[in-house]
N, C-alpha and C positions, 0 to 999 in steps of 0.2 A: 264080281266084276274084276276083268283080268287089268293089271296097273302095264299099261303100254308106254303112255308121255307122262313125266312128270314135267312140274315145271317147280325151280330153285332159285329161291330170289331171297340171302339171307344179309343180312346187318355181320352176327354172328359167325366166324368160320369156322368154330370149334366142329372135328369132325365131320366137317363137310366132304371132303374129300373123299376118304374111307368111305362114307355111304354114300357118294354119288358112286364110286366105282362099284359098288353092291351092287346099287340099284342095275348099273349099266351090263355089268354082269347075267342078269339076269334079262334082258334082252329092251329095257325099258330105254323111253328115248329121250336124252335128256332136254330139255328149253330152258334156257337162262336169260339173267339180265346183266347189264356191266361189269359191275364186280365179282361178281360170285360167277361169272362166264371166264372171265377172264382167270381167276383163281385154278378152276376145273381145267380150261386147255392147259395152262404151267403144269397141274399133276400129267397131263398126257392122253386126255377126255377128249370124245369128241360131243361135242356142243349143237345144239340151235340157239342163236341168238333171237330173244323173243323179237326183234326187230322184222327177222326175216316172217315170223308169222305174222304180225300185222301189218307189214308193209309200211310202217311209219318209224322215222326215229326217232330216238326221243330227244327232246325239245326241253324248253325251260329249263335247263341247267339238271335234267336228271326229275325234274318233278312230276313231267309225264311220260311214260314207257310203258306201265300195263294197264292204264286204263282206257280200253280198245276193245269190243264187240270180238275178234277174234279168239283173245284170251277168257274175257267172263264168259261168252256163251258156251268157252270149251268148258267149263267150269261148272255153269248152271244148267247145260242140256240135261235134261231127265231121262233116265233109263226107262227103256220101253215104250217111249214114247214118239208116238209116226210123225203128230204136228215137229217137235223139234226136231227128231233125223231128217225132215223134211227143208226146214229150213235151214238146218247146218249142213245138209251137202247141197242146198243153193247157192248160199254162202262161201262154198268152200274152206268149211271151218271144221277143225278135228276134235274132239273131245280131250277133255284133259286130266288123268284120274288118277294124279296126286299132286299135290300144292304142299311144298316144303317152302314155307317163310319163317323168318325170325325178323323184328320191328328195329328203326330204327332205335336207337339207343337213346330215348327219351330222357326216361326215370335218371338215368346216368348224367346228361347234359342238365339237367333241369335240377338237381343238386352239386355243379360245379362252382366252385369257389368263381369267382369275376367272368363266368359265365354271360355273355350279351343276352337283351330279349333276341334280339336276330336272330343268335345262332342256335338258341336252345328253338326258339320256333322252326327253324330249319330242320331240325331235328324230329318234327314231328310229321309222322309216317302217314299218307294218304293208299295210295297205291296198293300198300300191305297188308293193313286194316279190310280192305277192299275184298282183296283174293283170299285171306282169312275167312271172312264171312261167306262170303260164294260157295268158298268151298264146304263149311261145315252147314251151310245150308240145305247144298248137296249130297248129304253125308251117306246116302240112297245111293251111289253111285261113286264119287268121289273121299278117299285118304288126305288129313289137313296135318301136317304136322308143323309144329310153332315151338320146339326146344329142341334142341340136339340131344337132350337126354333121352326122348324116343329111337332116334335113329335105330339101335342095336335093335330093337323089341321088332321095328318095322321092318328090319332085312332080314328077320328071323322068321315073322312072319310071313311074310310074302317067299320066302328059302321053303318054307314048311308047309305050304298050301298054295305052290304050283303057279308064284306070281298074280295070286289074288289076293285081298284083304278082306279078312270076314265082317263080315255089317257089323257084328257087337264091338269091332275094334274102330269100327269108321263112325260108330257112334259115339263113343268112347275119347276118341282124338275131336269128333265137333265139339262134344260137352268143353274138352279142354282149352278148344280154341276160341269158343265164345268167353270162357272166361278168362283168356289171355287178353283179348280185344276192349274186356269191359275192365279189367285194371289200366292198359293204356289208355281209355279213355277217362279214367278215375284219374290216374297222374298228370294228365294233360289240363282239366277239369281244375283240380284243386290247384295247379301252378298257375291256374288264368284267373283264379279269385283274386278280387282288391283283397290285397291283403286288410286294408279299412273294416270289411266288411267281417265284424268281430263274429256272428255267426248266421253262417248261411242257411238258404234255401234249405238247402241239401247236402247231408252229409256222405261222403263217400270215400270210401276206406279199403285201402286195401293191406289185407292181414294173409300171410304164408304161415304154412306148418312150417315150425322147427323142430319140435321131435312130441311122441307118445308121451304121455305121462304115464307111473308104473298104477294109476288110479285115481279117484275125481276126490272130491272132500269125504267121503267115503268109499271101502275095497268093491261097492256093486254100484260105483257110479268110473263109466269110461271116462279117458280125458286127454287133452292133449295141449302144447303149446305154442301158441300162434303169434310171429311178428308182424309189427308195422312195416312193410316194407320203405317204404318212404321216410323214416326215421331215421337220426341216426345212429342214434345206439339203442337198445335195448336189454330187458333183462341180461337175456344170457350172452347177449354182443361181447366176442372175446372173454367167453367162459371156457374153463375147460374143466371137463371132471377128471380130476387124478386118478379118484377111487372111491369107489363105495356102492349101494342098490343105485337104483333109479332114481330118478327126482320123480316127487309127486305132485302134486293140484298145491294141497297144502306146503310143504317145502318154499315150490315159491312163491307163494303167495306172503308167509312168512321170511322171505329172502326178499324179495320187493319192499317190505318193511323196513330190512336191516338196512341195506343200501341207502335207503332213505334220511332214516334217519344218520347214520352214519356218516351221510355226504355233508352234515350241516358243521362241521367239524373239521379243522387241518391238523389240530395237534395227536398223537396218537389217540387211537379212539376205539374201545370197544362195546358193540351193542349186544344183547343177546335180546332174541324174540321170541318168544310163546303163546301160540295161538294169535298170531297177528298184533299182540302188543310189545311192545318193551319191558323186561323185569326185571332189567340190569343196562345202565349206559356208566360208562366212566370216560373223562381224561386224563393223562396222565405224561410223567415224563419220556415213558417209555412203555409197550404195550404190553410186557410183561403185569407193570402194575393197573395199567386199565383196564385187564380181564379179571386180573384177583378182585380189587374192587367191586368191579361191574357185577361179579358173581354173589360178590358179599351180601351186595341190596336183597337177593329173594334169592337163593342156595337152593331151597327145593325146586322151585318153579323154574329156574334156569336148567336143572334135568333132562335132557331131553329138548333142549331150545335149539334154535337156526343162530350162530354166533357167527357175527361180523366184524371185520378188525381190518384198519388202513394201513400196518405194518407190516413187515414181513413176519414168519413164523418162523422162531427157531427151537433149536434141540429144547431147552429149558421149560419154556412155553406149551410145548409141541408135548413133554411129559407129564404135566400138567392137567391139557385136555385129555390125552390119550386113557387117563385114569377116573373119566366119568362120561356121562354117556352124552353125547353130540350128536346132534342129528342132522346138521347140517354144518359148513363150517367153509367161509369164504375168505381168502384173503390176498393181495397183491404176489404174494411169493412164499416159498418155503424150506429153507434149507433142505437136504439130503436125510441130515440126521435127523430133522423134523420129521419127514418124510415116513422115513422106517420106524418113529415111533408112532403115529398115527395111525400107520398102516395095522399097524396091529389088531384092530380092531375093523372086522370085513365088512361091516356093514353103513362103516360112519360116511355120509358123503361130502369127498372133500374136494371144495371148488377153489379153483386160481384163476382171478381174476387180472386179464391184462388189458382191459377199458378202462382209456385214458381220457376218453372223450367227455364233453359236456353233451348232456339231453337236447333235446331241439330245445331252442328258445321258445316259449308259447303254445309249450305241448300244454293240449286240453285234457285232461279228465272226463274219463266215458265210464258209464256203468249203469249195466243191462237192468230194466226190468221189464215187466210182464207186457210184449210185445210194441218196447220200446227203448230208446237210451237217452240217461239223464248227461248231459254237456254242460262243465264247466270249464273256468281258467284253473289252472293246476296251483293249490296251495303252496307255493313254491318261494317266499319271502318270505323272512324272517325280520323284526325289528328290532334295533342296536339299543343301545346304551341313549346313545343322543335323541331317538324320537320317541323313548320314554320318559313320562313324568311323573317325579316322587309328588304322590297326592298330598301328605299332609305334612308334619312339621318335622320329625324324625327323616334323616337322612341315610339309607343302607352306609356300611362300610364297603370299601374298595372290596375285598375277600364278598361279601354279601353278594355287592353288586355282581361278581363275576358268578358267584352259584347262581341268582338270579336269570341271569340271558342264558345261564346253562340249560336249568331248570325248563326256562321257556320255550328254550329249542326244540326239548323234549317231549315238552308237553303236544306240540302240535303233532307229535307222531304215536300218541297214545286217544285208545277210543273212545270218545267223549260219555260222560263227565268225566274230565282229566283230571286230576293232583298229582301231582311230580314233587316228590321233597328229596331235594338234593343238597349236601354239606360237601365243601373240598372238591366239586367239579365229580359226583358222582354224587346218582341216585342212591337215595336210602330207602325208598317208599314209593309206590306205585299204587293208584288207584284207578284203575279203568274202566267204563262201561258202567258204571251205575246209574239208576235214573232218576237218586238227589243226589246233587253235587256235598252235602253235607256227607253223606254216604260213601263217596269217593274218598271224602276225606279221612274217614272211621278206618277206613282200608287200609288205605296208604299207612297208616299209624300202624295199623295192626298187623301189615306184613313186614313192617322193618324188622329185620335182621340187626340190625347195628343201632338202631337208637337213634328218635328224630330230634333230642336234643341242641342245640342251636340249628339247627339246619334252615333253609329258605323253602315257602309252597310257592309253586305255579300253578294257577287253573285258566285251565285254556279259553272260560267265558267266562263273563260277572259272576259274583256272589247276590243271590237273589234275598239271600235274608242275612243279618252277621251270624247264625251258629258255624255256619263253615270254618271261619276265620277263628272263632270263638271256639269252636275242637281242636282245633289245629294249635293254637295258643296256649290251650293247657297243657298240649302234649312238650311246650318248648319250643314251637316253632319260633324263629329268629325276625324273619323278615317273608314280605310274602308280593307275589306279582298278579297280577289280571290285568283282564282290556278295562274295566270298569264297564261304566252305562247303565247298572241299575239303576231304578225306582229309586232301590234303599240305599243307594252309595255314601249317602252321607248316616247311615245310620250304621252301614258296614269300616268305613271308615274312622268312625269314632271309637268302634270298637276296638279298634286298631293302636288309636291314639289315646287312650285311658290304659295300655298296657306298654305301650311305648315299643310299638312294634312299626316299623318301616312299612310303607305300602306304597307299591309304584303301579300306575296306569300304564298299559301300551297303548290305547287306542282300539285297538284289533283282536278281536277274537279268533281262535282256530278250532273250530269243531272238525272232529272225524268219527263219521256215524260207519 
């Protein structure tokens, strides 16, 4: 089908121009609406105003203009078909065979800071929605396009096969414009939920590609990385890669970790992660010493880890890492000379981060399974000093208590069964993933590098029996935290108190399975 009338009715003006003069070029006639008419005559276009095709103007302040029998049935007339050329030249109505819209700017008004309901509902596109669907309806007949990022591809096409568009392309632009239509009605949707309403009917999400991944959790699994658009930040939001391979499946998935735990933290802070746990966290007075630390906890297993740091990176630091292998490696800034020592090494991937932003408030936690998704509240609080209580008669020291909330911060970011023993505001011992927490605790002991002698445990849920408490005791442990709520609390706590060991309750348990 040869493209004779388009009709251009865009929010967007990026590139309007340039490809209406293509289009017109090529002997296409153009129909427009208000803005985007007006825009085209200033380049020096000649125009139809869709008014003049339906003989109505538009009314209600701009709310109705193409919704009119002349425009949809130029739109939905079927090719080859006698009943409708029948009745559109009764009618006197001309076919219309391409529809270039772009949507009011919803998504945009509907996360504006003191944004009205009025005006973000004003905002929301009827008319466009409309001729979108019509036309990819028609895709038998009629060209939809809904981004400017097409324009080039469509006046290349229609330049290259004689001002027609071939069907796999007009199918091609409906697939894309049905799912143009069903995200603006995803954003419209979820902006009109009581926010009360903790979890809806229906969940609805809209997720874009941000780039390939170089591979999935393994080299024979594809993969890629998808944002929320509706968010406001996200992983890689104001990421930039200086240098290094690809990121992969695992990378961020272990970079998600670091961030995480990392953010619980203002004073310099370094984490390093391996296979999605922590092997190393330190504070310190300066980041230089809360890598070396951080490292000190598990030296092997930090090999090869995703290392995250809220400081900048200088020369010192920067030669440091350069002389063991990092596999990934994020941080707010980087000297020069950082830079060219880092570099050295072609394959290390090195991210700078300039996301300054805070996550949405009440972002939920999603995660797929077998033809379904689990929906929570995101683990996102942490409990202080004050809405813990020391259970029995021993009191931590000031120093304790601060490994303590260290410890516990930690713990929530390691995979359950947790042990976190940390002495001086850095991990010494990591136990993660095991399926007795007794077990977790054996670990923890027996990966320290440096010796859990006085140090504080954190486990991120009760002790179900006291051997936990009671391994961890002979090894020297000092003082120890949990939510409490066993059964045997009072039998885990005495074990506690015939050694003269501190033990404080949070309340709250953090499991991460």
């Amino acid at each position: 089908m040869k493209v004779r009338r388009a009709l251009l009715s865009v929010s967007d003006k990026t590139g309007l121009v340039d490809f209406a003069r293509g289009l017109s070029e090529l002997g296409v006639t153009l129909i427009s609406t208000g803005g985007t008419a007006a825009a085209l005559r200033a380049a020096g276009l000649e125009v139809t105003q869709v008014d003049e095709i339906t003989g109505q103007k538009e009314i209600l302040g701009g709310r109705v203009k193409t919704l009119h029998p002349a425009v949809h049935a130029g739109i939905l007339a079927r090719p080859d078909h006698a009943e409708d050329d029948a009745e559109m030249a009764e009618a006197g109505f001309e076919p219309i065979d391409l529809v270039v819209i772009n949507l009011y700017p919803f998504e945009e008004w509907a996360g504006k800071r003191g944004a009205t309901e009025a005006e973000v509902t004003e905002h929301i596109d009827i008319g466009g929605p409309a001729m979108i669907r019509a036309a990819a309806k028609n895709h038998a007949r009629v060209g939809v396009v809904t981004s400017p990022d097409e324009y080039e591809r469509i006046l290349k096409e229609l330049t290259d096969n004689s001002g027609e568009l071939p069907a796999r392309t007009r199918r091609d632009l409906s697939a894309a414009a049905f799912n143009r239509t069903a995200r603006y009605d995803a954003a419209i949707a979820n902006w009109m939920t009581p926010p009360e309403e903790d979890f809806p009917e229906t969940i609805l999400i809209d997720f874009g590609k941000v780039r390939e991944l170089s591979y999935g959790e393994n080299p024979h699994q594809r993969a890629a990385y998808y944002a929320e658009r509706s968010a406001r930040t996200h992983l890689l939001s104001r990421v930039e890669q200086l240098h290094g391979k690809e990121l992969s499946f695992n990378n961020l998935l272990d970079l998600e970790a670091g961030r995480a735990l990392a953010s619980e933290f203002e004073l310099p802070t370094c984490v390093i992660i391996k296979h999605n746990n922590p092997c190393g966290v330190a504070v310190a007075e300066d980041i230089f010493s809360a890598q070396e630390r951080a490292r000190a906890c598990d030296p092997v297993s930090a090999f090869g880890g995703v290392i995250v740091v809220n400081r900048p990176i200088d020369a010192a630091l920067a030669e440091v890492l350069a002389d063991t292998f990092v596999e990934v490696l994020l941080a707010p800034a980087y000297s020069d000379d950082a830079l060219e020592a880092l570099t050295r090494k072609p394959n290390t991937r090195i991210l700078l981060s300039n996301e300054r932003r805070r996550a949405n408030p009440g972002e939920r936690d999603l995660r797929r399974v077998a033809g379904g998704l689990l929906v929570q509240d995101r683990d996102s609080e942490s409990e202080e000093r004050e809405a813990m209580e020391v259970a029995g008669s021993r009191e931590p020291t000031d120093a304790q208590w601060g490994d303590l909330i260290f410890s516990w911060r930690v713990a929530k970011h390691v995979k359950s069964n947790a042990i976190v023993l940390a002495r001086g505001l850095a991990t010494v011992g990591i136990g993660a993933g095991q399926m007795s927490r007794v077990d977790s605790v054996r670990l923890a002991i027996e990966k320290s590098e440096v010796g859990v002698e006085g140090s504080v445990l954190a486990s991120d849920a009760f002790f179900p029996f006291p051997d936990g408490p009671e391994t961890a005791m002979d090894a020297g442990i000092a003082a120890i935290v949990q939510p409490g709520g066993s059964m045997r609390d009072t039998e885990v706590l005495s074990a506690c108190e015939d050694r003269g060991v501190p033990m404080v309750h949070t309340g709250r348990r953090h499991f991460r399975h």
